[in-house]
N, C-alpha and C positions, 0 to 999 in steps of 0.2 A: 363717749360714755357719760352716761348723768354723774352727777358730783353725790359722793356718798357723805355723811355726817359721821364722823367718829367720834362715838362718846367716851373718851379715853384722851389722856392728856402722854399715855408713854408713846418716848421715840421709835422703841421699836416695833410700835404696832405701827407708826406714820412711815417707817422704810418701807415693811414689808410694803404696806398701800402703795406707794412709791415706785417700790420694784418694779409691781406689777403693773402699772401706769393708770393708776385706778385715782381719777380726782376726788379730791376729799377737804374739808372741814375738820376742825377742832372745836366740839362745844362737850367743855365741860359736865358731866353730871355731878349735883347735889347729894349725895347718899348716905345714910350712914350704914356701913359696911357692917357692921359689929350687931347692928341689931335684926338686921336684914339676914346674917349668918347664923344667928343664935336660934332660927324659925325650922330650921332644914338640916337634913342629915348631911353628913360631908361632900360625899358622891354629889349631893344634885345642890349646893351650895356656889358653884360657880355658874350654876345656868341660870341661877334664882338672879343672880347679882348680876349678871352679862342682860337677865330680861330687864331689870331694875333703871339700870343704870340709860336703856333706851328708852323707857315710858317717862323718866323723871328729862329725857333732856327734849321729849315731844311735847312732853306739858309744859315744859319752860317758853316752847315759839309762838308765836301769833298765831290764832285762829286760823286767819284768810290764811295766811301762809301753807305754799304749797310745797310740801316734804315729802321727796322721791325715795330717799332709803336712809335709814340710821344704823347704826352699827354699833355693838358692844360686846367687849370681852374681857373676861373675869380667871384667872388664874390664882391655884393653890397650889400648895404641894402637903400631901401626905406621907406622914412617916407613923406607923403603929396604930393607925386608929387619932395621931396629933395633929394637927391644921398648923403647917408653918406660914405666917403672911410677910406682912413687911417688917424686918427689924427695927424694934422703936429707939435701938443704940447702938451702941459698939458690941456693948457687954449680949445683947439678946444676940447679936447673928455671930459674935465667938460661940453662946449657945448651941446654935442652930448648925455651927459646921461642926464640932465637937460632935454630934446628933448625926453628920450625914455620914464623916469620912468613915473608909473602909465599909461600907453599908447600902444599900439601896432603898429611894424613896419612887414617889408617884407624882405625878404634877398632871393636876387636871386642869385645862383648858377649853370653857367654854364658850360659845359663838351665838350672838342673838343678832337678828337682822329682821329690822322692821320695813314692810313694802308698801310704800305711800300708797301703788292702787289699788293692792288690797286692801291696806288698814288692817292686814296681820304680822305677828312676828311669830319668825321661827328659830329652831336654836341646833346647834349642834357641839357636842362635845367629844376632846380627845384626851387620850391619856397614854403620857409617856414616863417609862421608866429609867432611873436616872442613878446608875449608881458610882460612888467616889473612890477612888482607890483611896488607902490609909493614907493620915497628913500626921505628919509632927505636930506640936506646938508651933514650931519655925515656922513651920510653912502656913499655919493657920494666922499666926501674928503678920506675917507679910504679908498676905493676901486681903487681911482686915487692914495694915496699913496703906495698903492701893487705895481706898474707899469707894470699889465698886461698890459693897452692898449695901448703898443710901439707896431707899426705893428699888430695890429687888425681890421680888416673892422668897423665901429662903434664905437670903444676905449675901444670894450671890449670880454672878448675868453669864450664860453659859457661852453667849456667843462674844465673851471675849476673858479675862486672865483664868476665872473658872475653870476653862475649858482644860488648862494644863494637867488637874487633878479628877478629871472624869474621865474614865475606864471604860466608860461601857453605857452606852444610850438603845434603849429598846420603845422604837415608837420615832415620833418626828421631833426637829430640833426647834422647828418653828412652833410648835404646841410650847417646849418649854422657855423660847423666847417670848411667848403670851399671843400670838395668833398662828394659829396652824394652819396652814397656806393649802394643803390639801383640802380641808374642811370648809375653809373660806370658800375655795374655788367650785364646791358643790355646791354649798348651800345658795352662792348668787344665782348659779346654771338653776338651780332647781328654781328659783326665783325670777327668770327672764332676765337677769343681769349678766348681759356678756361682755368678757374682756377681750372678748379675742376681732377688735378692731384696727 
């Protein structure tokens, strides 16, 4: 298999790659998320930034340099019409679970992949619903004392202490892990990238 480029620095988009025995790279992209977000309605605000995040890390390489596929994905979650991203504290993702429990959100997940022989990229997006059984105060104080939610979309990682207080998932778990493996797996097929070697 060619070696893909991930433009994303989270683990758990480099597992799933992993998983699925897909070689890969890590090159950071440059972006500023806030102002790139501020352009687009919410809906199409993760494909904006999943396209973003692969044309800022093709400009970043050499010329001559030959680049067979980039890859980038951009996850939110929606609650009412609100955009939850990354917690900037403690105090924002007590917020933000206060905001989920007992409730249902959306977490969108979208997927850019740029094909070196064409010189196009394409994108796909999913969206899964995500909803919390009630938490105490207790339960939301210990779960913020774990410190899963440093770099989490919403201030907290489903596929691991999260998962004790979610009730109820409609849609795939890897979309709200931040790469959706079904999605993934089309949009390479649709792309001439096979895994299945």
């Amino acid at each position: 298999m060619e070696p893909i480029i991930l433009a994303s620095s989270s683990p758990r988009r480099q597992d799933i790659l992993k998983m699925l025995g897909i070689p890969f790279q890590v090159i950071m992209p440059n972006i500023d998320e806030a102002i790139a977000a501020a352009t687009v309605d919410t809906e199409e605000m993760p494909e904006l930034l999943a396209r973003e995040k692969v044309a800022e890390v093709l400009h970043s390489l050499p010329p001559a340099q030959k680049i067979p596929w980039i890859l980038g994905a951009d996850t939110v979650i929606v609650k009412n019409g609100k955009i939850y991203g990354k917690p900037e504290n403690q105090e924002q993702a007590e917020e933000f679970l206060h905001d989920f429990q007992g409730s249902t959100h959306t977490v969108i997940t979208a997927l850019a992949l740029y094909n070196g022989r064409t010189k196009t990229t394409t994108s796909k997006t999913a969206h899964t619903k995500v909803t919390f059984a009630p938490m105490s105060d207790a339960e939301i104080q210990w779960y913020l004392d774990t410190g899963e939610w440093h770099g989490a979309a919403g201030g907290y990682r489903i596929q691991s202490l999260a998962s004790i207080f979610i009730s109820k998932i409609e849609g795939s778990q890897s979309c709200v892990t931040g790469l959706p493996i079904s999605e993934l797996y089309a949009i390479l097929n649709e792309q001439g990238y096979t895994i299945l070697e």
